[in-house]
C-alpha positions in Angstrom: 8.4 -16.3 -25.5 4.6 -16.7 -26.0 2.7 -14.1 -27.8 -0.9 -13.3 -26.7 -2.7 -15.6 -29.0 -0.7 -18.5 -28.3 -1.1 -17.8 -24.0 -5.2 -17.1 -24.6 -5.4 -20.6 -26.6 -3.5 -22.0 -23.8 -5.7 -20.6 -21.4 -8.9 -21.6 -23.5 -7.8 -25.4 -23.6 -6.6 -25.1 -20.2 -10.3 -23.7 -19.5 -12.3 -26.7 -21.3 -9.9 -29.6 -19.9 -11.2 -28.3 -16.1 -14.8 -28.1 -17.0 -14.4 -31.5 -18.2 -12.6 -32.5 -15.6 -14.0 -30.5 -12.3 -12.4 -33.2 -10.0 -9.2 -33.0 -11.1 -9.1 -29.3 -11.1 -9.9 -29.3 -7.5 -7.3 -31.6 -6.1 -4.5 -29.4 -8.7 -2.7 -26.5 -6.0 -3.8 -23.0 -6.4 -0.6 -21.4 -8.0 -0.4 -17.5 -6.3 2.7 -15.4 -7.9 4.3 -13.0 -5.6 6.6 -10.0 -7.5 9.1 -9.2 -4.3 12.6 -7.6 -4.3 15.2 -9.3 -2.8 18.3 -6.4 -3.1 18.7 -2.7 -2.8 16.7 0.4 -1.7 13.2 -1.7 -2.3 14.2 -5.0 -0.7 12.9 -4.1 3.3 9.6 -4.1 1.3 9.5 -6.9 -0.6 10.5 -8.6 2.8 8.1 -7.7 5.0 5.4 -8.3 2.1 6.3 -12.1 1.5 6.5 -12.4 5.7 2.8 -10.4 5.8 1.8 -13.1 3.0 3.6 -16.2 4.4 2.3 -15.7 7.5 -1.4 -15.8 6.1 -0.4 -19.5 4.7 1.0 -20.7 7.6 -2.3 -19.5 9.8 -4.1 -22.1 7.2 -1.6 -24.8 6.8 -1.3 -23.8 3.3 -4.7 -23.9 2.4 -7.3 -21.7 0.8 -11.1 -23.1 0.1 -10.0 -26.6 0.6 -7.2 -26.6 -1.7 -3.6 -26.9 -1.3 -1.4 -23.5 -2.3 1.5 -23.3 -4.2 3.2 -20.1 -3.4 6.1 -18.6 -5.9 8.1 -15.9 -5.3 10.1 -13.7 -8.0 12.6 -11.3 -7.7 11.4 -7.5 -9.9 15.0 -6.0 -8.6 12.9 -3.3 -8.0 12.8 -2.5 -11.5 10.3 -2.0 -14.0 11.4 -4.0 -16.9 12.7 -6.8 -15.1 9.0 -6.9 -13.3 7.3 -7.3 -16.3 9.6 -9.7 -17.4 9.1 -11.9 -14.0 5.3 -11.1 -14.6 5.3 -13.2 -17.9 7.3 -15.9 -16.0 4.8 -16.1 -13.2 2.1 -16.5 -16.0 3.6 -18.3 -18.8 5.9 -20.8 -17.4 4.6 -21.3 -13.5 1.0 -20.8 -14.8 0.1 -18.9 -12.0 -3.9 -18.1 -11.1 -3.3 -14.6 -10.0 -0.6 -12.0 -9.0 0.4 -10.7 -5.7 2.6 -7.5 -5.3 4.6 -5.9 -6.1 6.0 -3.5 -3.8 6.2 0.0 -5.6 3.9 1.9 -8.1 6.6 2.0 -11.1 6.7 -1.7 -10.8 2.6 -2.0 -11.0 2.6 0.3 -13.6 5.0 -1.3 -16.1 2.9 -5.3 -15.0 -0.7 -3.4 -15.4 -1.4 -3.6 -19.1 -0.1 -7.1 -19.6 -1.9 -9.0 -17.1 -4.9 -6.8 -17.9 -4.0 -8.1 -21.5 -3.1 -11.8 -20.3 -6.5 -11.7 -18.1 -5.1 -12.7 -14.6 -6.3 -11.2 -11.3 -4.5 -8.8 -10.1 -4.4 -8.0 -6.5 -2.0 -4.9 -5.8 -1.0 -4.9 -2.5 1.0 -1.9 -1.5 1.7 0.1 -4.6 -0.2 3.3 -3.9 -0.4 4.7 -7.9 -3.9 6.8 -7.7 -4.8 6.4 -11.6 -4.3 2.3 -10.9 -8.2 2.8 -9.2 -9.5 6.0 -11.0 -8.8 7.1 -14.4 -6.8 4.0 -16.1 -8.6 1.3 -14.8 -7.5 -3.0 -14.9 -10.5 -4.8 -14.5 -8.6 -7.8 -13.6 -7.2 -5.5 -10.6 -7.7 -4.7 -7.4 -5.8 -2.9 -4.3 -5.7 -3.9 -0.7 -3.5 -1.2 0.5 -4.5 3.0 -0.6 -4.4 5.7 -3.2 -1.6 7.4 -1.7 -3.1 10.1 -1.2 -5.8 8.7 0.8 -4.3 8.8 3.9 -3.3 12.2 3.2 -7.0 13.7 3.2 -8.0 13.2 6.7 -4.4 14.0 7.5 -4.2 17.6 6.2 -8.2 17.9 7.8 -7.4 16.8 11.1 -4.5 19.6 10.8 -6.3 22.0 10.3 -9.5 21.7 12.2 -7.8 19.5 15.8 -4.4 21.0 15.3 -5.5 24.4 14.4 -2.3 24.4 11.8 -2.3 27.6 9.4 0.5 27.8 7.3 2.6 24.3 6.4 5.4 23.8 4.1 5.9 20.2 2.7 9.2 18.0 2.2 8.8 14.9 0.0 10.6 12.1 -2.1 10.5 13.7 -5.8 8.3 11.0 -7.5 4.9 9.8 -7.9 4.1 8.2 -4.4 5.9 11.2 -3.0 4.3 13.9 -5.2 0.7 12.2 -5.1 0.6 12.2 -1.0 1.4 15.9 -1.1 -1.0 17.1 -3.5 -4.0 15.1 -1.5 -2.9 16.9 1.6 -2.4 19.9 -0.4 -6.0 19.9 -1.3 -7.5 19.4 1.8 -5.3 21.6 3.8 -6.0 24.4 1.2 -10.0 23.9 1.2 -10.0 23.9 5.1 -8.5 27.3 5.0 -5.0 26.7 5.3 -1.8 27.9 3.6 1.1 26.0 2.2 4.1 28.3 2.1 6.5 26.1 0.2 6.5 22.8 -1.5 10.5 21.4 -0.9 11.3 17.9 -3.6 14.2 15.7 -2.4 15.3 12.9 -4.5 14.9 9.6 -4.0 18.4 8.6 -3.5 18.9 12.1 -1.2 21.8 11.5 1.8 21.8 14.5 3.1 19.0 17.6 3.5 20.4 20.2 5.3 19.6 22.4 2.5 16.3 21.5 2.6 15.6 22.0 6.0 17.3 25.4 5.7 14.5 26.6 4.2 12.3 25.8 7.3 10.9 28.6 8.8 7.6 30.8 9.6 5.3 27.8 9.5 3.2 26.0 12.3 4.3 22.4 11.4 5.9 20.5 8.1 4.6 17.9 6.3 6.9 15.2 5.3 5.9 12.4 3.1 9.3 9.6 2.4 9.9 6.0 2.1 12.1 3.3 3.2 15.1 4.7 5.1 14.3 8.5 3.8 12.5 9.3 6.5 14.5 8.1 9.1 17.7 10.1 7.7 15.2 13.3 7.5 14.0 13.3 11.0 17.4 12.4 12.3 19.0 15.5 10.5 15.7 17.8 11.5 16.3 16.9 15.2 20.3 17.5 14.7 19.5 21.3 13.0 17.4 22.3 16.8 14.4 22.1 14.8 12.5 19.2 16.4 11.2 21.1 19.6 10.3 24.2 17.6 8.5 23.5 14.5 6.8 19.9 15.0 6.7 17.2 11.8 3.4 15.6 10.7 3.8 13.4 8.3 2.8 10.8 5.8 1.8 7.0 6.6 5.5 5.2 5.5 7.5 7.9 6.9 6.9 6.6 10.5 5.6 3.2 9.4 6.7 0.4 11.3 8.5 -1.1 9.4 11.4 1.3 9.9 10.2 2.9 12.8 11.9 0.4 15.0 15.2 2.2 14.0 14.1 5.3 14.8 15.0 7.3 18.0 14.0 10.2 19.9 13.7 12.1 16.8 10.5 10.7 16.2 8.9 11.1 19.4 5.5 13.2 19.0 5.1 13.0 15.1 1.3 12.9 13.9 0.6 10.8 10.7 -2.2 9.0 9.3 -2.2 5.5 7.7 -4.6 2.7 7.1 -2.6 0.5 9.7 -1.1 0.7 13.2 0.4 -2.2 14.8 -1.5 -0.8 18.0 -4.7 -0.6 17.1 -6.6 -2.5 20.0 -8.8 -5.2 18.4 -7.7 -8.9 19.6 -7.2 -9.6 15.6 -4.5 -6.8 15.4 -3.5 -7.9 18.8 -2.5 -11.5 17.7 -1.8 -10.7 14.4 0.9 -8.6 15.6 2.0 -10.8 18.2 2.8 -13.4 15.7 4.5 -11.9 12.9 6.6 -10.2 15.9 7.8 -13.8 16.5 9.1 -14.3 13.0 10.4 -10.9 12.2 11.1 -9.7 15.4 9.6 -5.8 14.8 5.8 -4.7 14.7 4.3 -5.2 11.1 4.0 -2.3 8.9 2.4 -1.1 5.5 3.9 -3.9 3.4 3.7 -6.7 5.5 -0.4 -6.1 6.6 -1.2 -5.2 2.8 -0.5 -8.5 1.5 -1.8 -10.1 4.9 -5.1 -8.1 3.6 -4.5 -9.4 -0.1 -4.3 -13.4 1.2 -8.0 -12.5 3.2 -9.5 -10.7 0.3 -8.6 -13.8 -2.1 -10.1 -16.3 1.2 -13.2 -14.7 1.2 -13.4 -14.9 -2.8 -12.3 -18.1 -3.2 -14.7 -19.5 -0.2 -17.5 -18.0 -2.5 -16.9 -19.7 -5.5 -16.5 -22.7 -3.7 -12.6 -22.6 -4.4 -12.8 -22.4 -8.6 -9.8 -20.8 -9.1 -9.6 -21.7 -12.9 -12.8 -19.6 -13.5 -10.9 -16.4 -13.7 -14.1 -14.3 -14.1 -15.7 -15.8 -11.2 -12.6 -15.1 -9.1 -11.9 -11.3 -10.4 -16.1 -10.7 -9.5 -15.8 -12.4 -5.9 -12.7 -10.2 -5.4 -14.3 -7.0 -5.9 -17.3 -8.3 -3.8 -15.0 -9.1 -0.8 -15.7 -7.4 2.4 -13.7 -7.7 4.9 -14.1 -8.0 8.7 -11.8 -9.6 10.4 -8.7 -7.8 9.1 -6.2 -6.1 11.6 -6.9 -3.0 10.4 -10.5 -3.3 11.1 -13.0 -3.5 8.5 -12.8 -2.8 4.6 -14.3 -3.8 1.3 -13.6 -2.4 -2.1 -15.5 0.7 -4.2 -16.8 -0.1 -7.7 -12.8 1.0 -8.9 -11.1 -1.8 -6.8 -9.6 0.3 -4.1 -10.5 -0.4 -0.4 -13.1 1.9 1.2 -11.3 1.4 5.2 -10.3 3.4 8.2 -8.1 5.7 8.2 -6.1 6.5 11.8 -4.4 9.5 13.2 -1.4 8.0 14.8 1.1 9.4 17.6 4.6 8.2 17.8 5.2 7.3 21.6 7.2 4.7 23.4 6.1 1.7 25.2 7.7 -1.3 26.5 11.3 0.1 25.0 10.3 0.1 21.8 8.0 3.1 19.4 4.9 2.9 18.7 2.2 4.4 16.5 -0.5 5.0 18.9 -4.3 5.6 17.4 -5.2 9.3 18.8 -8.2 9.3 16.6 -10.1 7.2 13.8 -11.6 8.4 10.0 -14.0 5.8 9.7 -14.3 4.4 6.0 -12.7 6.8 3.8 -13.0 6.3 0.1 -10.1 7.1 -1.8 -12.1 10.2 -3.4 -12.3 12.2 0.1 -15.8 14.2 0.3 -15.8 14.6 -3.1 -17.8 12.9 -5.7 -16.3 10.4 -7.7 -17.3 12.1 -11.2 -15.9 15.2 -10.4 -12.7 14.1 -9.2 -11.9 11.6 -12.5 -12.5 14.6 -14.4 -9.9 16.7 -13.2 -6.5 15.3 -13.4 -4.4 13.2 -11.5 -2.5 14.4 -8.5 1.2 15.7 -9.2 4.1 17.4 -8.5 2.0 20.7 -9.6 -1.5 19.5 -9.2 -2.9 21.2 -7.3 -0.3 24.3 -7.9 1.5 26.3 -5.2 -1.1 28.9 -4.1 
């Protein structure tokens, strides 16, 4: 395996032999690294990211800023040491220009320090770790998806102040994307005067919850933050235990997200959530985007699959504005974090000064149309930062969202 000095004097001469030789450099493929999962739990993920992704190439015939793309997939397994092992594949042997992916935050945070180390843009686009874009920052990274909890904020406001909620308990996957999505609605539900009664932790690999949802009572609605198939098997059970008509669900962006909600049922009828995406947001570039990755994949596109779509038009609008220099890293990582987007699906976005997309957040309803569900937009945040109201200083200082920040009150 390389070590560091040998891959930065590799880089160096790689650097001088392109100066020398702009020409040569330009009519070379830019090489973009995907980490995916192919099997288990984290696979549905991986696949609607490389179809979100693929589906960006395809619109351009394989070409970004003039230049033919080479496009390599790896496999993490959805785990953390195997992703950092792909990572220095992608970067030592296929000699990729940047990195796109992966799909959760365990797997950016075991990549982060290495290609920070290795130098090599890194554009995040779905894992949702908040300290990624606050208090351990890359700067070879960016994020074209959200903190998780930023979502969460205007959630737990527009519960309180349009849904008049007062007292919530909370059900979540019991790990960081989980426990970070229910601290930011914690917060915010908490400053706009409400209560949260009870804070219920499922694991990951949970198959059954009746015990959890045995603890349901007394409360005007629950908040339920999972991923993948977790929240299908929670709102399936809820509905089973009578509990559907009398205390309603709101929930988190992937809990309903599309990309399972086309397995879903009646059971998810009604839910309120809020998310950076909804395949019906009615723009004509949602409209078509969603019409043609329907053809491919047959189901609406979701959080994976538009947050690498995102990532392909954040690195187009870079590339475009250094004229397509891929091998001038710096250039590349400094037109990334200038990016603003506007023709996006999800409407605008651009990034802050930490690398994290400043972007609409929507209040969706699940309702059916033409046979199938649907997250219809009941009202739009428009350009949330991933810091809320709050200031930026004052929010680094404290620390980062968890299982018991901010406590049970």
């Amino acid at each position: 395996m390389l070590n560091r000095r040998q891959v930065l004097a590799g880089t160096a001469a790689l650097a001088g032999s392109q100066l020398a030789l702009p020409a040569l450099a330009q009519s070379t493929p830019i090489r973009i690294g995907m980490l995916s999962v192919k099997s288990g739990a984290l696979a549905t993920g991986g696949r609607q990211m490389e179809d979100g992704f693929q589906l960006f190439l395809k619109q351009r015939n394989n070409t970004i800023a003039g230049r033919a793309v080479e496009f390599i997939v790896a496999d993490t397994g959805g785990q953390p040491a195997l992703a950092k092992t792909r990572a220095q594949e992608l970067v030592q042997r296929s000699n990729v220009h940047m990195v796109v992916g992966p799909v959760a935050a365990f797997e950016a945070l075991a990549i982060n320090d290495y290609l920070a180390e290795a130098q090599i843009p890194f554009i995040c686009s779905s894992a949702a770790a908040e300290d990624l874009t606050q208090r351990k920052l890359n700067p070879w990274f960016v994020r074209t998806s959200s903190t998780s909890a930023q979502p969460c904020h205007p959630l737990a406001d527009y519960a309180a102040k349009e849904l008049g909620y007062k007292k919530i308990i909370t059900i979540a996957d019991d790990f960081a994307f989980g426990q970070e999505q229910t601290a930011g609605f914690q917060r915010v539900f908490e400053a706009s005067g409400g209560s949260i009664t009870n804070k219920l932790w499922a694991p990951l690999n949970a198959a059954d919850y009746g015990s959890y949802i045995s603890q349901i009572s007394g409360v005007d609605a629950v908040f339920a933050a999972f991923s993948g198939a977790n929240g299908l098997r929670f709102l399936r059970q809820y509905n089973e235990y009578g509990l559907k008509g009398q205390i309603p669900v709101i929930s988190a962006m992937t809990t309903v997200d599309e990309g399972v909600l086309h397995t879903m049922g009646d059971e998810a009828l009604g839910i309120i959530s809020a998310g950076w995406y909804s395949a019906g947001i009615d723009t004509p570039h949602n409209k078509s985007f969603v019409e043609q990755l329907r053809k491919v994949t047959g189901v609406d596109p979701g959080f994976y699959s538009v947050g690498a779509y995102s990532a392909g038009l954040a690195l187009e609008a870079a590339l475009k504005s250094i004229d397509g220099k891929v091998e001038n890293k710096q250039g590349l990582i400094a037109a990334l974090k200038k990016a603003e987007i506007a023709n996006d699906p999800r409407g605008p976005w651009k990034f802050d000064q930490y690398g994290n997309p400043i972007e609409n957040i929507y209040i969706r309803k699940v309702e059916r149309k033409d046979n199938r569900l649907v997250n219809t937009v009941i009202k739009t945040y428009d350009q949330v930062s991933q810091f809320w109201t709050y200031q930026p200083e004052r929010f680094l200082a404290e620390p980062v969202y968890s299982r018991n920040n901010p406590t049970k009150i």
